[in-house]
Each structure stands twice: as structure tokens, then as C-alpha cells.
VOMI-55438 format. One record per residue (C-alpha): x, y, z. Coordinates in steps of 0.05 Angstrom, whole numbers, padded with zeros to 5 digits, always signed. Layout:
% VOMI-55438
XYZ...
END
This chain:
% VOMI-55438
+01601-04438-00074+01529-04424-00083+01496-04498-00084+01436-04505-00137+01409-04542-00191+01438-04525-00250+01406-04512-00322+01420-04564-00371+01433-04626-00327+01431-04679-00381+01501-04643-00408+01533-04695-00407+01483-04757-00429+01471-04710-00490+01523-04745-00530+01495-04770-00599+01504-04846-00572+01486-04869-00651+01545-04832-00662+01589-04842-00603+01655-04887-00612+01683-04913-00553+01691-04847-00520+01676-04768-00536+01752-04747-00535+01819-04768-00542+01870-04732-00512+01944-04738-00528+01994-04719-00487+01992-04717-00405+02033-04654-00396+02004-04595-00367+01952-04575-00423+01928-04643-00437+01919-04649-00362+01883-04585-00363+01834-04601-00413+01825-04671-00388+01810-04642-00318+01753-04593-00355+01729-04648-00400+01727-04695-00336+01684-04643-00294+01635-04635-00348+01614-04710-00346+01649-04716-00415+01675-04787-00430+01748-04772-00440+01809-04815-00456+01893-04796-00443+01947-04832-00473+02019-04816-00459+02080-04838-00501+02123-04830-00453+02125-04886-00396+02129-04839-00333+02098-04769-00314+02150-04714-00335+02195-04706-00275+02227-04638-00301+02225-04571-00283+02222-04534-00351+02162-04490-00354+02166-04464-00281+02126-04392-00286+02048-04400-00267+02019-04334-00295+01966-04298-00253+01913-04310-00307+01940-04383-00309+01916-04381-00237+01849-04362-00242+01844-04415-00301+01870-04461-00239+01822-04429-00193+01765-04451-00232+01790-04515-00236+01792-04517-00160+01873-04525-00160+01903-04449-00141+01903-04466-00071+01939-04524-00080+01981-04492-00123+01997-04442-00089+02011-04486-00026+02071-04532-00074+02098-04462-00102+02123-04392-00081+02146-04332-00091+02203-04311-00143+02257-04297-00114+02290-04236-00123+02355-04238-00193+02423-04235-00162+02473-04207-00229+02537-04237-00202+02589-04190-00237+02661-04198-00196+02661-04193-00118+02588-04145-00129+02515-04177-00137+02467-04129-00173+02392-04151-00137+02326-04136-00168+02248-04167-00172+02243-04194-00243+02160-04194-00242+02125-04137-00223+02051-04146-00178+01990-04136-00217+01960-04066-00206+01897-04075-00157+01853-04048-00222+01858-04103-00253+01810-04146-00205+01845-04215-00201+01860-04255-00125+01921-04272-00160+01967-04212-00177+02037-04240-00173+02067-04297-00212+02080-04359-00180+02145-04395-00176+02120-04473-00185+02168-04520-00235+02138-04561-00280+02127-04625-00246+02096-04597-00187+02042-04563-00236+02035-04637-00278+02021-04675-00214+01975-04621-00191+01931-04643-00248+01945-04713-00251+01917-04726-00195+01860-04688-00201+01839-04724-00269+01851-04789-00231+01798-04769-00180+01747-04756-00230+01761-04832-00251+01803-04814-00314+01871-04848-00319+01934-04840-00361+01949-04892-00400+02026-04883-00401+02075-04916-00451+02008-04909-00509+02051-04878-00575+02009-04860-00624+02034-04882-00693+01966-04866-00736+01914-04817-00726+01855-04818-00790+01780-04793-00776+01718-04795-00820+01654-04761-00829+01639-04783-00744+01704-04814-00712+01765-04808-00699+01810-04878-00706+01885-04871-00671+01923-04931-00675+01979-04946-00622+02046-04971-00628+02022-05034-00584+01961-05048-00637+01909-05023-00595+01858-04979-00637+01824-04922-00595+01761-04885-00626+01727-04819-00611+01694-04770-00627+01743-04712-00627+01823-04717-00611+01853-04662-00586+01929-04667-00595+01969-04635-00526+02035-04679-00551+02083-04623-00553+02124-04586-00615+02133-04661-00650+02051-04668-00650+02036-04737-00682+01965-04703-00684+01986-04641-00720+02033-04685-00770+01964-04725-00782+01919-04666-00788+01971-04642-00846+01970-04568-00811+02044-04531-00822+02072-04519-00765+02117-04447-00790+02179-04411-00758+02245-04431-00740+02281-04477-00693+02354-04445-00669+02391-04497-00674+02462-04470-00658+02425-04433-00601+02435-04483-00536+02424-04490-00459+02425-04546-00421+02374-04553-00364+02385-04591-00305+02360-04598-00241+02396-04625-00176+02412-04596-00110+02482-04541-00101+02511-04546-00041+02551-04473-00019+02493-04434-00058+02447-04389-00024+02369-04402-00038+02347-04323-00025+02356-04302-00099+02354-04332-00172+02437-04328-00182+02464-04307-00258+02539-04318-00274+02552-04270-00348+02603-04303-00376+02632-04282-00438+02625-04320-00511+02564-04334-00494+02567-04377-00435+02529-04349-00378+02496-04396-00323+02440-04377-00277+02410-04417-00222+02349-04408-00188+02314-04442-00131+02260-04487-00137+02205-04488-00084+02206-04555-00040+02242-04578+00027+02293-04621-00034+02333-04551-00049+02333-04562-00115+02356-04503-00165+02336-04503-00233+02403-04494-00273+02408-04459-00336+02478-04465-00377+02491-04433-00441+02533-04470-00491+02562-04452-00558+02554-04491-00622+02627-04526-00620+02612-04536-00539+02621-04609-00523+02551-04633-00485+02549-04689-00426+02502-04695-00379+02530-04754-00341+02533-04721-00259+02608-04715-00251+02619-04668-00318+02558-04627-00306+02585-04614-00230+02653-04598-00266+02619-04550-00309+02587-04514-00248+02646-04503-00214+02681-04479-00273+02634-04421-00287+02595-04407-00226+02652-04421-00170+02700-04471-00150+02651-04478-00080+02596-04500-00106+02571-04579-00114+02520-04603-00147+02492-04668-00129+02429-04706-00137+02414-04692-00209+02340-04709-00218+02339-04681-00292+02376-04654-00360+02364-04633-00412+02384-04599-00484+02343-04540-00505+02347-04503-00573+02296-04454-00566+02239-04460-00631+02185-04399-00658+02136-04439-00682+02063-04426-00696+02001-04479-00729+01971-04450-00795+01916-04484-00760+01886-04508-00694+01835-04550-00727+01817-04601-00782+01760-04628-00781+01763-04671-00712+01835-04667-00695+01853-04601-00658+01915-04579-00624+01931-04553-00552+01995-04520-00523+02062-04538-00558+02031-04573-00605+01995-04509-00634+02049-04453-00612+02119-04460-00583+02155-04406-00553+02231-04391-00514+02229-04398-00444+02224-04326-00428+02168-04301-00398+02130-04363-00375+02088-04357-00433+02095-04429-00465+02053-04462-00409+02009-04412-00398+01988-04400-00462+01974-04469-00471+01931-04483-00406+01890-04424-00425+01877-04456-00494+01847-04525-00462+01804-04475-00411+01778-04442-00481+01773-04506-00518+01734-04549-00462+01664-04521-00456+01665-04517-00521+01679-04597-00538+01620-04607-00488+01576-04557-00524+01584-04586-00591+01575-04658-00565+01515-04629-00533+01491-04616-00605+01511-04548-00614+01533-04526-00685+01600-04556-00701+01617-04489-00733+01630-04472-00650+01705-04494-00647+01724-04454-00698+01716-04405-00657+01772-04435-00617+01833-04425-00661+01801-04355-00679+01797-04339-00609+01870-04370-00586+01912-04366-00638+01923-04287-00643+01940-04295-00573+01989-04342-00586+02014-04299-00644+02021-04244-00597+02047-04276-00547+02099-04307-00596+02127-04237-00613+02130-04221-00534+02170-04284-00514+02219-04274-00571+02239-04201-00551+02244-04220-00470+02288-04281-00501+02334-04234-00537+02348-04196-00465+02365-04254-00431+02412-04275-00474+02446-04204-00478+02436-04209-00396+02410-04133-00380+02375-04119-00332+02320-04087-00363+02315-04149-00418+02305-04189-00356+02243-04146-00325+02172-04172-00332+02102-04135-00327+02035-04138-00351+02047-04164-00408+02056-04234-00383+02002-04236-00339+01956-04245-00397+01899-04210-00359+01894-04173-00417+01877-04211-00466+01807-04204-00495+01765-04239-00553+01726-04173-00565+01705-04167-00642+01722-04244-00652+01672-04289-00670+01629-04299-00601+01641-04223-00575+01614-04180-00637+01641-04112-00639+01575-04072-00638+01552-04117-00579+01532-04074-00512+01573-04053-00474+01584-04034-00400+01629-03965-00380+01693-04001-00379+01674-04078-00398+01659-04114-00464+01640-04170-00490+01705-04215-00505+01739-04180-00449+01759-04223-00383+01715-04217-00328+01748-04185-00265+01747-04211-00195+01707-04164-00138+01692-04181-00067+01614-04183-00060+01573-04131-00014+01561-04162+00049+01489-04173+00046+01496-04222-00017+01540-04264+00034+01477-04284+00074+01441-04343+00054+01368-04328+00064+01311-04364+00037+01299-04372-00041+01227-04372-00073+01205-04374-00150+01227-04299-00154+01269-04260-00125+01330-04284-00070+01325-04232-00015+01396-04205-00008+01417-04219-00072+01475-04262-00103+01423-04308-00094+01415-04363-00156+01347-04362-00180+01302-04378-00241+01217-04387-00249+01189-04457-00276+01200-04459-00344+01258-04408-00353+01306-04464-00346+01341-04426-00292+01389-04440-00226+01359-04419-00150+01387-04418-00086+01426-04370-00039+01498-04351-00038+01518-04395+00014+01589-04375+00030+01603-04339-00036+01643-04275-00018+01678-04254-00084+01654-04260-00162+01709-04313-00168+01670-04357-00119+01599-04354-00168+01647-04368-00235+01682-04437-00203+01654-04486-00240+01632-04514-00309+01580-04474-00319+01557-04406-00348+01543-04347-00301+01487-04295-00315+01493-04233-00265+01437-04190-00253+01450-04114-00225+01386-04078-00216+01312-04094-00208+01293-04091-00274+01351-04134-00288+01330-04177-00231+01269-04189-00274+01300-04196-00335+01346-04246-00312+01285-04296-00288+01264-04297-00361+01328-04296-00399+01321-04363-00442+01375-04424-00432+01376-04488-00472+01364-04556-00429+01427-04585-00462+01500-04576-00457+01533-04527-00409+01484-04501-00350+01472-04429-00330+01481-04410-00259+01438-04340-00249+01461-04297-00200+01428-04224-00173+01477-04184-00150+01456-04115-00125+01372-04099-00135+01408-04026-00143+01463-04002-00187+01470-03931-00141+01521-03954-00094+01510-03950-00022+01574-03974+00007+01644-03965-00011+01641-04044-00017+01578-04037-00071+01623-03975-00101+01675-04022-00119+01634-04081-00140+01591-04041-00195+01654-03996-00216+01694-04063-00234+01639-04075-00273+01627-04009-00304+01549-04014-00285+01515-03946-00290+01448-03978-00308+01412-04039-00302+01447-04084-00332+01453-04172-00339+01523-04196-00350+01532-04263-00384+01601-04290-00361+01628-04359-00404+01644-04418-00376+01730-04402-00388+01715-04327-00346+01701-04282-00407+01638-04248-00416+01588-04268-00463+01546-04228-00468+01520-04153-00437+01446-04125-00437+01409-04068-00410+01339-04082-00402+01316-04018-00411+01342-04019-00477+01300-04079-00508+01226-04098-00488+01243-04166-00526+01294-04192-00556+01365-04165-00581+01426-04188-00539+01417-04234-00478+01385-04189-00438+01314-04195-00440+01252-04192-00429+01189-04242-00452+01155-04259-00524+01093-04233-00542+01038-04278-00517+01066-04296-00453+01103-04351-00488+01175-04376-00476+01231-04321-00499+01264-04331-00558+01336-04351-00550+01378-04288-00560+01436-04284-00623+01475-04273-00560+01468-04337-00529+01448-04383-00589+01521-04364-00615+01550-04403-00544+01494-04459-00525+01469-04521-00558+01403-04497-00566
END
């Protein structure tokens, strides 16, 4: 990554201290989202607190799916490699029907259009993904305070007060609740929490190793009434296989070892042992949705905003990709942005949710009718889709590029070769480009690339991204105006031409859809912010600009006021 000095330093000492309780955040819940936006919050310099109920880090497999967009959420939180490295590949479905096996790949690949490093989904249970970002937190110095119920949660006009079950009182200035489907913090924040919970609808989940089963595809039994059983391997030198059995409603449940083992046997095949049972559990799949992600200073997170059936991999996802949404956003507002700024956040997440809702439900109905085209996913749950464009930070009359908005997700691209080179930076103009640069007094980023070689490697990071392709953008990029506070900008020329001269350069400015000179703001969560052509303002208008009259500073753009603390 590119090394610099980074616009808006004091981020994190910008706290209103006259305001400040004992910390900026509380987070509750230390799954994977609260661990997510604990990481982010961390990173940022943001004082942040997690409490757990429970007395142990979850030790399940449940949520075992990582979507590619999940991944480049983890990828900016320096974690895909590492993720990567604990998962693997899905294996292949096996349909077990009599003495034949019907074999097919459940999740397509991402098409190579769609710019991401990441273009299959990743096979990485639950745990593995918690204790990813547990100890990542506990790196930055935060650590879970386990065994911490909530039992109260009130705020007023500037803190939050939550009250634990031990008598300790905790105060903030924002809590975000990340405490599953029973959120304390959405039962305080008095937001409904609609849809339905099936309750005659149940699996039980277990994990444990199965001796006499093969580890080269995910295994499904169809068994009539409603009692089908599917096993599928779980990455690790253990051999554990995440096992799904479906019971009725009159369907006698024990977990002990010995009667789940029986079970096993009795609908998969009198071979097979399971042994070493590390976890069970009884799932009723819910369809639930928050009339609201926010009141006042309690928001919600994952589960505790939107639950989902397992199919798909959605639930998780979904929910790490609200914290990566909701994080530079906390720091913003603590920064002294308008607090008008997380509403943005349940109007940006919560369609997506609602979408995603619908999507989840339908895949759930296939598996539990076992075809196999129920049971095939695509790009629909790789979420690389989704886009914020005409919510409330991506206007829909906003410039535009030939194939990129504002709202839309910013693609991956490899980088020409020449903005590989680090080269020497002055007040200007970074010879070779991809260089990060600014001028005294435009509160900008300089340096050299360093060993950047794709998009992805300028984005890593807390900060905001401004791209420059073309001279003139070049130019306009040095003077684009960035508040001292809150989340820094990171500037970044990337071509001094937008007429490709390589195939390399081809690729870069098509993914882009650059046909003129053109600055691309790209948000802190991998969205862009904002898109100007300089030839199309002298002054202001979006954030692409050029100088105030007088040789002043710029004015700060609509663009860009909308997303900073200034």
C-alpha cells in the first residue's frame, strides 16, 4: 500500500470530549458483525467497547458461506488472506438417490466483468470467520468482555447508559446492537422487528467428525416426510462435516452423542459414525426485518436488524456489509459531521436486506423440496451488485461515468505498470502516476505507489480515495477541497491520459467507464462517492473541481459535504 500522510489526522481526537462518556461506542454482541464493526471502529482510532452475553466465543459452524463481496469487505479489513488460508473451496453436491450420486457445483464463479480478486464463494464455517476477527480487534487493543448481559439500554439527548446483569453501568456515545434476532438493543430502541418465525419448520445442526464418509463432495440423503440429511465438509485437518437433519413437528429431538450417531446411521447409512460432536443445535428458520435500524443512538447490525434462512449465505454477509457501511460513518459523525449522516445507513442497508430477504426465502423453499436447480446459486448472492445509486449520498442526477455511478460498488483493476514504480513525489504532480499527492493547503495525501499493483491495493484502509484520470483531472484533483476532521482522503493519479495505450491501460479505464477526464471519489466501505469531469465545471458543482474565485480555498462541493465532517 501506498505509504502517506493522510488528510484529516486528528480523526480520531475529534471526539466532542465535553460530550464524551466513557467511550464513543458500545457494541453488543461479538459474533461476526459486531466483530466487523469493532475491527473498523478500532482502525479508525475510535474508542470502542464489546460486551458479550455469552461466556465463550461461538464455537459453531452455522453461517459457513463467505460471499465474494464479503471478501473484499474482509480485504479491506486486511483479513481475505487469512481467510482464505482457514477456508476453501465448496465442494462439489453429491444427491444420494439409491446406489446413484447425482454431482454438481452449487455456486457458480463470478464473471471476470465484474472486477473483484474474489470471484468464488468461500467455504469457511462460522467460527473460523469469528476468530478471524477476534483476534484482529484484540490487536488493535480492544477486548471482549465475555459473560457482560445487557439487561437495560436508555440514552438521552448525549449518552447512551446500558446497564449489565453484574451491575456494571457502561456509557457511550452511540450503541450499536450486533446481539442477534433476540436484540436487547432493538427491544430497547422499541423498533418492530416484522415477519414470521416457522416454528414447526426444524433442523438440527451439528457438527462432529463421520467416520466411512468421503470429504470430496457436500453429501444429501432425500428422505421422504420431510426428513432429508445432508453433510458437508468443513475445511480444517479435524474432518469435521457440518450436518444438517430435517425433523418434523411430532419428531422427538436429542442431541446427547449416542442418539444423534443413531440418527445418522438411520438415514444416511448404517456405515457411517459420527464422533466428536463439537456442536448442536435447533434451528427454526425466521423472516424477519427492523421497521428501523436507528433511534436516536441505538442502531442495529446483522441479525439484529434482518434475519434470514440459511440458504444462500446471505445472513452473515449481509450483516458484515452493514458494520463496513455503518463504521466510517460512526467516525464521521463523532468527527462532528451532521448527525443526520447515519440515517443514511438504514436507507442505504435496509433495501438490501429487504432484497435479500426475498432471495434467501425462495433458495430456502428449493432446498427443502431438494431439486437441483433450487439448490444452484449465482450472482445473486455475491452481492456485487448491490448499489446505493439514487439513495441519499449517491443522487440520481449526479455524473456519471460510461458504465459507473455514483452509489454503485467500485470494481477491482490491476494498475498499468508504470503506476507500480515508486518515483519521487513533489508539491504537484507524481511522475508515473498512482502516485498520492496534494499542494499545501489542499489538505491532500502525497507519495508514490510503492507496491500498489491493483485498485484494491489504493482502497485498503480507513480512508477515502479520490482517483484522478487525465491531466486536467490531475489538476483538479490537487485542489479538490477535504475537511481536516474525520475520515482522511488518500488522492491517487492514475493515468495523465484517458486514450489507452496498452491493453493493461484498456482495461483499467474501461472498468471505469472513463472516456474523459474524469476524478472518481471512492467511500471509505468501496462505493463511489462521488464522479466529476473537470471540463464540465470551472468551479464548483460535484467533487470535481477546480479553484474559487480569488485564488482562495475551494468551496467544499454538495458532493463531499454530504460524506465529511466539514
Amino acid at each position: 500500500m501506498p505509504e502517506s500522510n493522510d488528510t484529516g489526522e486528528a480523526a480520531a481526537g475529534a471526539v466532542d470530549t465535553a460530550h464524551a462518556a466513557h467511550t464513543a461506542v458500545t457494541v453488543i454482541g461479538a459474533g461476526p458483525v459486531g466483530l466487523a464493526l469493532a475491527l473498523d471502529l478500532a482502525r479508525r482510532g475510535v474508542p470502542v467497547r464489546v460486551v458479550e452475553r455469552d461466556e465463550k466465543r461461538f464455537q459453531g459452524s452455522r453461517a459457513k458461506g463467505i460471499q465474494p463481496r464479503t471478501l473484499e469487505v474482509l480485504d479491506d479489513l486486511g483479513l481475505a488472506d487469512a481467510a482464505r488460508t482457514a477456508g476453501g473451496a465448496y465442494p462439489p453436491m453429491g444427491l444420494h438417490l439409491g446406489p446413484f450420486t447425482k454431482a454438481w457445483q452449487m455456486h457458480a464463479t463470478a464473471p471476470d466483468s465484474i472486477g473483484t480478486p474474489y470471484p468464488d464463494v468461500l467455504l469457511l464455517p462460522q467460527y473460523a470467520t469469528t476468530a478471524l476477527l477476534h483476534d484482529a480487534v484484540e490487536r488493535l487493543g480492544v477486548r471482549v468482555d465475555f459473560g457482560a448481559r445487557a439487561v437495560e439500554i436508555t440514552q438521552d439527548g448525549g449518552t447512551c447508559t446500558v446497564r449489565l446483569e453484574d451491575g456494571r453501568v457502561l456509557r457511550s456515545r452511540y450503541v450499536v446492537g450486533a446481539d442477534g434476532g433476540s436484540s436487547t438493543v432493538r427491544k430497547a430502541a422499541g423498533i418492530a422487528f416484522e415477519g414470521t418465525t416457522h416454528e414447526n419448520d426444524r433442523m438440527i445442526l451439528v457438527d462432529g467428525t463421520v467416520d466411512g464418509l468421503s470429504r470430496d463432495q457436500w453429501h444429501i440423503w432425500p428422505r421422504p416426510r420431510g426428513r432429508g440429511i445432508a453433510a458437508c465438509p468443513l475445511p480444517g485437518e479435524d474432518g469435521r462435516f457440518q450436518i444438517m437433519i430435517r425433523i418434523r413437528p411430532d419428531d422427538p429431538v436429542d442431541l446427547t452423542g449416542p442418539a444423534l450417531a443413531t440418527l445418522l446411521r438411520r438415514r444416511a447409512g448404517a456405515s457411517l459414525t459420527l464422533r466428536d460432536i463439537t456442536w448442536s443445535s435447533v434451528f427454526r428458520p425466521n423472516i424477519r426485518l427492523a421497521e428501523r435500524y436507528r433511534n436516536g443512538r441505538l442502531l442495529l447490525c446483522g441479525d439484529a436488524a434482518h434475519v434470514h434462512t440459511p440458504a444462500g449465505a446471505q445472513g452473515l454477509n449481509t450483516g458484515v456489509q452493514d458494520a463496513h457501511n455503518l463504521g466510517w460513518k460512526l467516525q464521521q459523525v463523532l468527527a462532528g459531521a451532521d448527525d443526520a449522516l447515519l440515517d443514511s445507513y438504514e436507507r442505504e442497508r435496509r433495501p438490501v436486506a429487504a432484497q435479500v430477504l426475498g432471495r434467501s426465502t425462495e433458495l430456502y423453499e428449493g432446498l427443502r423440496r431438494t431439486r437441483p436447480g433450487g439448490l444452484t446459486r449465482g450472482p445473486d448472492e455475491h452481492q456485487l451488485g448491490i448499489s446505493y445509486f439514487g439513495g441519499p449520498l449517491a443522487p440520481a442526477d449526479a455524473p456519471r461515468t460510461a458504465n459507473l455511478r455514483c452509489g454503485d460498488r467500485a470494481p477491482d483493476a490491476a494498475l498499468p505498470e508504470a503506476t507500480r514504480t515508486t518515483g519521487p513525489a513533489d508539491a504537484t504532480r507524481t511522475t508515473g502516476s498512482a502516485g498520492t499527492r496534494g499542494t499545501a493547503g489542499s489538505a491532500g495525501t502525497r507519495g508514490s505507489a510503492g507496491s500498489a499493483r491493483r485498485l484494491f491495493d489504493l482502497y485498503r484502509g480507513p480512508h477515502f480515495t479520490a482517483l484522478a484520470f487525465g491531466a486536467d483531472a490531475a489538476t483538479a484533483l490537487d485542489r479538490l477541497p477535504w475537511p481536516p476532521g474525520g475520515v482522511p482522503l488518500r488522492r491517487h493519479t492514475v493515468l495523465t491520459h484517458t486514450t489507452p495505450r496498452t491493453p493493461e491501460e484498456e482495461a483499467l479505464l474501461t472498468a471505469y467507464g472513463i472516456t474523459e477526464d474524469t476524478v472518481v471519489l471512492v467511500r471509505p466501505d468501496g462505493y463511489i462517492g462521488d464522479i466529476g469531469h473537470p471540463a464540465d465545471s470551472a468551479g464548483g458543482g460535484s467533487g470535481n473541481s477546480g479553484g474559487a474565485d480569488g485564488g482562495g480555498a475551494p468551496p467544499v462541493p454538495p458532493a463531499i459535504a454530504r460524506l465529511t465532517a466539514g
